[in-house]
C-alpha positions as CSV (number, residue, x, y, z in Angstrom):
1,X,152.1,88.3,111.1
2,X,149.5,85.3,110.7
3,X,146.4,88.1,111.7
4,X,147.2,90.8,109.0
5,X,145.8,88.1,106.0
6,X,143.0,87.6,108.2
7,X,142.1,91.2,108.9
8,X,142.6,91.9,104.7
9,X,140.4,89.0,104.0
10,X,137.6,90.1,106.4
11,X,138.0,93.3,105.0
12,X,137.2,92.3,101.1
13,X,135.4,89.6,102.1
14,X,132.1,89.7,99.8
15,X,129.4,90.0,102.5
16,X,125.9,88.1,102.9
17,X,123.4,90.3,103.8
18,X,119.6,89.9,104.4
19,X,117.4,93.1,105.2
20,X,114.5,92.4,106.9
21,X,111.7,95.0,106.9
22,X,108.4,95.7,107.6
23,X,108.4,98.0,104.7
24,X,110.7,98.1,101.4
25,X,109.6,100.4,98.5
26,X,108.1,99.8,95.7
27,X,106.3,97.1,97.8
28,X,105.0,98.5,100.5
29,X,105.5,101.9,101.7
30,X,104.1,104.5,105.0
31,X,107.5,106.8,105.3
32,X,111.2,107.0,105.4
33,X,112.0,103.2,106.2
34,X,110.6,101.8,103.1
35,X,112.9,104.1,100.6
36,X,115.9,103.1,102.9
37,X,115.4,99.5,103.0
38,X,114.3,99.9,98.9
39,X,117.5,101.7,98.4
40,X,120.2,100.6,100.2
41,X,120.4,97.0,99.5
42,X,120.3,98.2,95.3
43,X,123.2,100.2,96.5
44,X,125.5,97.4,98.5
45,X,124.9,94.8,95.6
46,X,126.2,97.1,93.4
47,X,129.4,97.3,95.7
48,X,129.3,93.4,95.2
49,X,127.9,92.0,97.9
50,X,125.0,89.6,97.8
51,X,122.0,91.1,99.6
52,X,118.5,89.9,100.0
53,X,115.8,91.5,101.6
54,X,112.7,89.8,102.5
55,X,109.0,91.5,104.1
56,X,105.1,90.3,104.6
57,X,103.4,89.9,101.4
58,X,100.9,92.7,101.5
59,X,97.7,93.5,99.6
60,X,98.3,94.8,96.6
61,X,102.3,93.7,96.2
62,X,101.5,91.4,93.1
63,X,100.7,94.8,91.1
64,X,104.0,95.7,91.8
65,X,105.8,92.1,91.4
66,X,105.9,89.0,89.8
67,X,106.8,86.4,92.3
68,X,106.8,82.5,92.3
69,X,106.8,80.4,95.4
70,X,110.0,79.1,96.7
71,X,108.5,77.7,100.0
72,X,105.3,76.2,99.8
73,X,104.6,75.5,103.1
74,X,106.4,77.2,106.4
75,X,105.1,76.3,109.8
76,X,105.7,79.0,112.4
77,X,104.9,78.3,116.3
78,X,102.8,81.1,117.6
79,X,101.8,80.5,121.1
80,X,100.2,76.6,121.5
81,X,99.3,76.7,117.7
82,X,101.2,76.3,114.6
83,X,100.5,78.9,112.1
84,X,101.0,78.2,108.1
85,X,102.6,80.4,105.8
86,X,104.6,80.2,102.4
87,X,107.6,82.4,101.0
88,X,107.5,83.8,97.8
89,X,110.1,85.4,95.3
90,X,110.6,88.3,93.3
91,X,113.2,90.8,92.6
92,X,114.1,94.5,94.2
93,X,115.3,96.4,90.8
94,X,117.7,94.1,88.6
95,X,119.7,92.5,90.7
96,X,118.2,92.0,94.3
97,X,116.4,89.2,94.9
98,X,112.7,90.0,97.5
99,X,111.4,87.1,99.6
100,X,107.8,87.7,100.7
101,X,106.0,86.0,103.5
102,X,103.1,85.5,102.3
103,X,100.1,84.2,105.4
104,X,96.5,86.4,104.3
105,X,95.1,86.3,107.8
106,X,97.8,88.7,108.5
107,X,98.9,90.5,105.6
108,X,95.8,90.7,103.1
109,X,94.9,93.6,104.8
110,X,94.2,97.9,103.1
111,X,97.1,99.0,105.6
112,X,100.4,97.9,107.1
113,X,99.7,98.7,110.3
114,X,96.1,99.9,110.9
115,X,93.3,102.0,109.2
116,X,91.6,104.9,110.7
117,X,90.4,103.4,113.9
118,X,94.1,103.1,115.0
119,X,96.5,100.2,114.9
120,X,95.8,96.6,114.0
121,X,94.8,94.6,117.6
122,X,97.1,92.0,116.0
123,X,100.2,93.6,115.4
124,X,102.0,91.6,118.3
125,X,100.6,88.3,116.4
126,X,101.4,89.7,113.1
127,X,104.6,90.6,113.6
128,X,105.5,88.0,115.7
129,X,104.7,85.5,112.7
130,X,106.5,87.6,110.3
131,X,110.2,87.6,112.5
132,X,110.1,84.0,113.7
133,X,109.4,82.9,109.9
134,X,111.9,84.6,108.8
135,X,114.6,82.7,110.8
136,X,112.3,79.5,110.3
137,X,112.4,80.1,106.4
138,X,116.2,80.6,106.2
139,X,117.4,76.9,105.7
140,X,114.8,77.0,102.5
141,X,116.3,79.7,100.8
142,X,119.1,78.7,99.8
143,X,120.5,81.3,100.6
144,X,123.0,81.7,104.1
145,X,123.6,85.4,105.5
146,X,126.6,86.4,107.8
147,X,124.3,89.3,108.4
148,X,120.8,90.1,109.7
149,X,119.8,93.7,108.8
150,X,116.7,94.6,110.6
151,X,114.7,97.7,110.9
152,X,112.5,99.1,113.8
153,X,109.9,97.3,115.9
154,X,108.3,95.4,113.8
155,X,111.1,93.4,113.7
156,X,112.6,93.9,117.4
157,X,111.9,89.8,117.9
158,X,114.3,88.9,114.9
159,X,117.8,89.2,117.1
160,X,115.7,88.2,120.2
161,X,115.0,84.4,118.8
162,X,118.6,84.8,116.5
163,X,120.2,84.7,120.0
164,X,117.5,82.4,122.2
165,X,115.1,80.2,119.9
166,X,118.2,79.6,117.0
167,X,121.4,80.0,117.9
168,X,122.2,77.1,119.2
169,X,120.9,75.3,115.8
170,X,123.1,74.2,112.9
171,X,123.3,77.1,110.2
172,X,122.5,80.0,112.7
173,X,125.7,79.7,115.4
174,X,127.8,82.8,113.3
175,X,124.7,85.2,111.8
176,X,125.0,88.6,112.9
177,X,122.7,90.9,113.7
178,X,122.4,94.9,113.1
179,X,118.9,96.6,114.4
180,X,118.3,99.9,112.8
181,X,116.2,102.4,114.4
182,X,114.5,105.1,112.1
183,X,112.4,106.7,114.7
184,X,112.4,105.6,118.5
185,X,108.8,106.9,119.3
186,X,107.2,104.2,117.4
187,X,108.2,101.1,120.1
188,X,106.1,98.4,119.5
189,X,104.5,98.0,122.7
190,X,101.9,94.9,124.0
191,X,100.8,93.7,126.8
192,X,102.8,91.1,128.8
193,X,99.9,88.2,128.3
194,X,101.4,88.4,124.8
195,X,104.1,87.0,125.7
196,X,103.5,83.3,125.6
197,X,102.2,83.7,122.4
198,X,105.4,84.8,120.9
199,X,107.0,81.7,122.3
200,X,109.9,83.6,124.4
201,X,110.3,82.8,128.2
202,X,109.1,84.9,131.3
203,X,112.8,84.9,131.8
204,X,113.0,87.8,129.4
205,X,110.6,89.8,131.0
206,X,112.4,92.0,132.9
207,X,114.3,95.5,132.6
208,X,117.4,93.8,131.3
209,X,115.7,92.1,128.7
210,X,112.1,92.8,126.9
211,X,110.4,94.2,129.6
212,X,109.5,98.2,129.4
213,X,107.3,99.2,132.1
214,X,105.1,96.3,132.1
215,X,104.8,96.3,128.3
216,X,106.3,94.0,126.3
217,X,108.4,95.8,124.1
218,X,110.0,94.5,120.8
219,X,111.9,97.9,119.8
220,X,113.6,97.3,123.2
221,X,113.9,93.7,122.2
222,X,116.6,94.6,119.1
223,X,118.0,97.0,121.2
224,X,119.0,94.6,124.0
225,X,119.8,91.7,121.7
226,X,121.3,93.2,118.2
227,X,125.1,92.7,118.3
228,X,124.9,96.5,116.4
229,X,122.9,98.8,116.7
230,X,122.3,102.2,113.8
231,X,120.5,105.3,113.6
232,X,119.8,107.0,110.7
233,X,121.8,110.0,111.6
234,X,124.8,110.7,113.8
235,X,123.0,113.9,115.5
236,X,120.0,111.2,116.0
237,X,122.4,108.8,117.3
238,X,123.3,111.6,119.9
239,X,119.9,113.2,120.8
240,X,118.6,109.5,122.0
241,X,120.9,108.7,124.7
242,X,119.3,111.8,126.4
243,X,116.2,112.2,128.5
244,X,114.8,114.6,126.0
245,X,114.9,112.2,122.9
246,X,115.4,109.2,124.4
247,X,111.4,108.0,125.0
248,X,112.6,106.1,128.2
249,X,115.2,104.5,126.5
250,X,117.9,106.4,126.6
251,X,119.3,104.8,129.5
252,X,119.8,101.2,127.5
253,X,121.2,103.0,124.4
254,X,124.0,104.8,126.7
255,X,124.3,101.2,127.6
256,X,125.0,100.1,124.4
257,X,126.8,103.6,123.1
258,X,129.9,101.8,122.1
259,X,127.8,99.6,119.7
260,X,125.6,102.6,118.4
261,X,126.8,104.2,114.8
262,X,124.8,107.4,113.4
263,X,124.1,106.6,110.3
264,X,122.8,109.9,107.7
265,X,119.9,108.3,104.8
266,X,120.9,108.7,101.7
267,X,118.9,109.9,98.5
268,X,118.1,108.3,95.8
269,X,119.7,110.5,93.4
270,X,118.8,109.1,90.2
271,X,114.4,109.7,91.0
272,X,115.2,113.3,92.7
273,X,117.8,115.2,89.8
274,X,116.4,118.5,88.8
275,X,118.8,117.9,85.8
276,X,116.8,114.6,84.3
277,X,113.5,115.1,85.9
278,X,110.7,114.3,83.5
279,X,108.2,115.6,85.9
280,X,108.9,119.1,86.3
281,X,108.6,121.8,84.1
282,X,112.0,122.7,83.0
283,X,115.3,120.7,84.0
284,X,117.9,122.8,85.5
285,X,121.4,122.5,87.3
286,X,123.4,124.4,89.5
287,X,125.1,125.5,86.7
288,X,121.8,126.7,84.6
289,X,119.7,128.1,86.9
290,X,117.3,129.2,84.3
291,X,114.8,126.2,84.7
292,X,114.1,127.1,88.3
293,X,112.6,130.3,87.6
294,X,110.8,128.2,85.2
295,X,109.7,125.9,87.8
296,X,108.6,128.7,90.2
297,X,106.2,130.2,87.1
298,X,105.0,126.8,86.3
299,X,104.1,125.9,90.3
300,X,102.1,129.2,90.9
301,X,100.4,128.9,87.7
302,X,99.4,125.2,88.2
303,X,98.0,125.8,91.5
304,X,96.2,129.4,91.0
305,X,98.8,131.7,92.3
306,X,99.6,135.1,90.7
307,X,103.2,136.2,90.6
308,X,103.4,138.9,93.4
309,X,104.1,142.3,92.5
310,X,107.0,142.7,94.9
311,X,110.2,140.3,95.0
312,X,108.8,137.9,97.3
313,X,109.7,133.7,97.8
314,X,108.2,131.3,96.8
315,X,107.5,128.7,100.6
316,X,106.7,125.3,101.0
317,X,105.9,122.6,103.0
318,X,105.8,118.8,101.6
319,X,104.7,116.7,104.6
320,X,103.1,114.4,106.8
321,X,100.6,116.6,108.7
322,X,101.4,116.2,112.1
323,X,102.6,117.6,115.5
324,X,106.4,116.4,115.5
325,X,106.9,118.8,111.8
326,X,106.3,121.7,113.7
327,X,103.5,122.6,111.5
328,X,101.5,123.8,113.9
329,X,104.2,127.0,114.4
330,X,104.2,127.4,110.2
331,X,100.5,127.8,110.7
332,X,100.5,130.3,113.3
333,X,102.6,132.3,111.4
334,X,101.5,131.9,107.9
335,X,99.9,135.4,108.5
336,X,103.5,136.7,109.1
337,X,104.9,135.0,106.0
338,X,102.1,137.0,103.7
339,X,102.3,140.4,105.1
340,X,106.3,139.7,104.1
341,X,105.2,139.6,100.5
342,X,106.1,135.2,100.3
343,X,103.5,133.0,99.5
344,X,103.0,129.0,100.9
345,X,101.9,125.8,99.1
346,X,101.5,122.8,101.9
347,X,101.2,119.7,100.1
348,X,100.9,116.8,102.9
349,X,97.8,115.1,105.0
350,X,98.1,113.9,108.2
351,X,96.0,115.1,111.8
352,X,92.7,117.2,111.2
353,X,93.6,119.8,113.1
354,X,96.5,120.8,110.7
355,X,95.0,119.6,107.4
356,X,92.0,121.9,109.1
357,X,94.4,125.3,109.8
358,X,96.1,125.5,106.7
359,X,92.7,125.3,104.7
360,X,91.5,128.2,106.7
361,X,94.9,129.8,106.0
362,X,94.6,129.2,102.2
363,X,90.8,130.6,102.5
364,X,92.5,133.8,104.3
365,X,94.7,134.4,101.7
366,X,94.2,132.8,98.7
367,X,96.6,134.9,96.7
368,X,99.3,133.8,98.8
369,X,98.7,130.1,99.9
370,X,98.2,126.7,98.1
371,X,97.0,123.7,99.9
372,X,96.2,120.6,98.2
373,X,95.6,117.5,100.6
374,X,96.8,114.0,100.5
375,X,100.4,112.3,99.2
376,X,100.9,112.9,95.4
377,X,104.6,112.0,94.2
378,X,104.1,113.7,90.5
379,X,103.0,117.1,92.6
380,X,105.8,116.9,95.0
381,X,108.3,117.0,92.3
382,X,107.0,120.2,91.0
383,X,106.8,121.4,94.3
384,X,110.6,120.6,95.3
385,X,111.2,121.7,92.0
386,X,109.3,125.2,92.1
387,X,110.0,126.2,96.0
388,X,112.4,128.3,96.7
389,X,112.3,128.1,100.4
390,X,111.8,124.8,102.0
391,X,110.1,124.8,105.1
392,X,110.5,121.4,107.8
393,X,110.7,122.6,111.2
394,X,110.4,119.6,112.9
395,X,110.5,119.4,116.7
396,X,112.7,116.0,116.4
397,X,113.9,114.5,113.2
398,X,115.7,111.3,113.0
399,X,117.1,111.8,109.4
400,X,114.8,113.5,107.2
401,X,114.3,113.2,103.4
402,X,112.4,116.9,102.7
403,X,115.6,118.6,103.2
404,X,118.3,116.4,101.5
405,X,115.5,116.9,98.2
406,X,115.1,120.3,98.4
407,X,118.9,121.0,98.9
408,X,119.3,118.9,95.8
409,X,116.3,121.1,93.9
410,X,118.0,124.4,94.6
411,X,115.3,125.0,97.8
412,X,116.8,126.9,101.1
413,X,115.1,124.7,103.9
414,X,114.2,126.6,107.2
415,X,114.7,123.7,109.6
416,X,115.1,123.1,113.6
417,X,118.7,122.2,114.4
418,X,117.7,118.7,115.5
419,X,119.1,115.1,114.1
420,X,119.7,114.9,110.7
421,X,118.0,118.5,109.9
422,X,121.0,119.6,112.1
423,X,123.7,117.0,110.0
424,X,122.8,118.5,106.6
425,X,121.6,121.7,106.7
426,X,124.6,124.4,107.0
427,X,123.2,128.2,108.6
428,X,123.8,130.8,105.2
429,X,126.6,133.6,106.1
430,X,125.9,136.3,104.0
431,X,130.2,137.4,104.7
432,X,131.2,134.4,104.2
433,X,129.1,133.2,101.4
434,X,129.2,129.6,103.2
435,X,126.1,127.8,103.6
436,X,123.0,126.0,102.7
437,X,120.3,127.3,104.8
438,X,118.5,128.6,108.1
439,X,118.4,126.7,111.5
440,X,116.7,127.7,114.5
441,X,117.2,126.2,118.2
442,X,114.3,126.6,120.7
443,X,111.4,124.5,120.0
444,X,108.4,127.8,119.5
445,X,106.9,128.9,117.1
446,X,108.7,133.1,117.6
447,X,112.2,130.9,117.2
448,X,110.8,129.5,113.4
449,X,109.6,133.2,112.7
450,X,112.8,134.9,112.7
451,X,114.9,131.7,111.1
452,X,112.0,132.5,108.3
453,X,112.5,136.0,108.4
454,X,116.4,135.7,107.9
455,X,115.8,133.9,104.5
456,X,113.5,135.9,103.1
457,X,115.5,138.7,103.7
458,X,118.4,137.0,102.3
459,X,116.5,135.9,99.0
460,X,115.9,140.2,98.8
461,X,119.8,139.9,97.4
462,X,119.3,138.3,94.2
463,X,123.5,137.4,94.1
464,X,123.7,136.7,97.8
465,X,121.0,134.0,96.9
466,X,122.4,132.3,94.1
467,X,125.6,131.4,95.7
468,X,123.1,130.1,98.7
469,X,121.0,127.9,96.2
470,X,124.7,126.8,94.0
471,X,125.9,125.5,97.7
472,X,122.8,123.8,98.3
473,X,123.0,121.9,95.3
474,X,126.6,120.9,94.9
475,X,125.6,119.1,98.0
476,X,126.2,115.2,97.8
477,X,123.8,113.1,99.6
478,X,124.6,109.9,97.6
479,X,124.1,107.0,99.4
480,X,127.6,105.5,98.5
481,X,129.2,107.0,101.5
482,X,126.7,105.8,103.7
483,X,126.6,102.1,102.5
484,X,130.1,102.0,103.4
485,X,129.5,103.1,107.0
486,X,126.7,100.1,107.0
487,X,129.3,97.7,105.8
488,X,132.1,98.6,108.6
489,X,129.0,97.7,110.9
490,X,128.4,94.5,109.3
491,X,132.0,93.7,109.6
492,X,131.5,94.7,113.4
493,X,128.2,92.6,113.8
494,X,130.3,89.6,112.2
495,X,133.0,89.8,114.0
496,X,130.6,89.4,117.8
497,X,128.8,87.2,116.7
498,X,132.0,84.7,116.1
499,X,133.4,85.3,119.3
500,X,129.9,84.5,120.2
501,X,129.6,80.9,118.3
């Protein structure tokens, strides 16, 4: 009897939750993890729970903030030196409070990571600072979370010194921690002479801890040491426990399976609603389709494309340009997706060689495709908004934003049935009238043609198509569900870390 009060208290208990990313939108921003560590802490505080999220203090993050300093002064070990910092404060939205780390030899840099000549020779040093002052910072905040939330390699160290470097200190014996992988390919690999520098033991070096084939490894780092581990999707969460998707890992995270939770992004459905969108030409609903006709006139008109004389879809891409989106199969058969009356409008950057073959595609057939180069949000809401089929046919996808937006803007997405692309998109059966869209298996570019064929041939049946686009939008992709799953792991984390103490 004396447990059940215990087990109901844990289970309304108000949590304590720090998020600690490399990236967190509006501040900072390369892809996917910066609009889920921007968007999901909004979303738990307004559940009640007090979250905090904290990140490097970037060039060009006091256009976007107004911060004080809370912590004048932070001196973090790195290697034989000691290294000075401060923290400073601002807020995420209303009602989240953002810690920044502010040190300019590392952080007063144009890029996150690295410019054009590849990645930052400092990252290990960087990032190293960055997770050790995090845990150094905590007693000077104020501020005491159950719960560690962190996100990719950048901070792989953070549950590494939680359990080796501070647990045994006063204030650090019960925090939890949860490691959130967003894409395994990026790993956050150095050299093993960098490891004095970050202050951990040789002890660690091996395949049971942060070793990975004579790299030091800090993705490997949280996966070892987190007491909870999440993915950003549960078909994800599947793919990388196998040799396919696993990038040499998979044989740690089938180690660790029972402690591994798919977790599918949510969107921010108050920037992407067709139905309040300032940006695109007419606001529509699933309800009042009207506006997305609208949409489709307003998109080939803005970007020179005449209104083809047969009844032919309107394609698009919205991307990062590069190998894993399968982009190099849309532009060997962007030939095929003219001749079947559609037209194209790619609006991405990303590797030469594709930025280079859909120009000459566009220069082919400039009736039929669009290209403009580079990220431009504004454009990318007309686009979502104007497309009727969405193309992503990524070779892996961990969760994917592309498709959850289109859905949502009444666009049929043509994607491989990989990770999330597989979790939210639904094949369209024309007897049925059940589904949201066209999947293909085999990773080649003849697999992508006929998944496109099938959905131009199904937007050839005008009633067929609106019950298609109706489904796709009465879709819910809120991240309320998914914050809930985050808090069950939190409650997990918590709960191993006490039995730890």
């Amino acid at each position: 009897m004396s447990a059940a009060p215990r087990a109901n208290s844990m289970k309304n208990e108000r949590l304590r939750i720090l998020f600690v990313a490399s990236e967190v939108e509006p501040f900072a921003k390369t892809g996917g993890l910066a609009d889920v560590s921007g968007t999901l802490p909004r979303v738990l505080a307004a559940m009640g729970h007090d979250v905090r999220v904290i990140l490097p203090k970037y060039r060009g993050v006091d256009d976007v903030a107004v911060l004080r300093t809370v912590l004048p002064r932070l001196e973090v070990p790195i290697g034989s030196r000691t290294v000075e910092g401060a923290i400073l404060e601002g807020r995420l939205g209303r009602n989240v409070p953002a810690y920044f780390v502010a040190q300019d030899h590392y952080y007063d840099r144009p890029a996150i990571y690295g410019g054009a000549d590849g990645s930052y020779p400092d990252n290990c040093e960087r990032f190293t600072f960055f997770s050790r002052a995090v845990l150094t910072a905590l007693p000077g905040l104020g501020f005491g979370p159950q719960v560690l939330h962190v996100h990719d390699w950048p901070t792989g160290l953070v549950p590494v010194y939680l359990e080796t470097l501070f647990r045994d200190l006063d204030g650090y014996r019960d925090i939890a921690s949860v490691f959130t992988v967003h894409n395994l390919a990026y790993q956050g690999l150095f050299w093993h002479y960098d490891l004095p520098m970050t202050g951990l033991g040789w002890d660690l070096f091996t395949p049971a801890g942060i070793e990975f084939y004579g790299h030091l490894s800090f993705l490997k780092g949280g996966l070892v040491f987190a007491d909870v581990l999440t993915t950003v999707s549960p078909g994800y969460a599947r793919e990388i426990q196998t040799p396919e998707y696993g990038e040499r890992l998979d044989g740690v995270l089938r180690e660790r399976s029972q402690d591994l939770t798919g977790i599918p992004n949510g969107l921010d459905t108050e920037t992407w609603n067709p139905a309040t969108d300032g940006e695109i030409a007419k606001r529509f609903s699933a309800g009042d389709l009207d506006g997305k006709a609208a949409c489709t006139a307003a998109l080939r008109e803005e970007l020179g494309l005449p209104t083809p004389p047969g009844r032919g879809p309107l394609c698009a891409v919205v991307s990062r340009l590069a190998e894993q989106k399968g982009l190099d199969w849309v532009a060997e058969t962007g030939g095929d997706l003219v001749a079947a009356g559609a037209q194209l409008v790619v609006l991405g950057a990303g590797e030469e060689q594709y930025e280079r073959a859909f120009l000459d595609l566009s220069r082919t057939h400039p009736t039929a495709v669009a290209v403009r180069l580079g990220f431009d949000d504004r454009l990318a809401h007309r686009v979502y908004a104007g497309a009727e089929i969405f193309v992503m046919p990524s070779r892996y996808e961990p969760s994917g934003l592309g498709q959850l937006i289109a859905l949502r803007y009444g666009a049929a997405p043509v994607v491989r049935r990989t990770g999330g692309l597989a979790d939210t998109v639904h094949e369209w059966t024309p007897t049925t009238g059940q589904g949201t869209g066209f999947l293909f298996d085999a990773p080649t570019a003849e697999a992508y043609r006929q998944a496109l064929q099938r959905a131009i041939a199904a937007y050839q049946e005008p009633a067929g198509w609106r019950r298609l686009v109706q489904n796709a939008m009465a879709e819910d992709f809120s991240w309320e569900a998914s914050a809930e799953t985050y808090v069950t792991c939190y409650r997990k984390a918590i709960k191993k870390a006490r039995r730890h103490a």
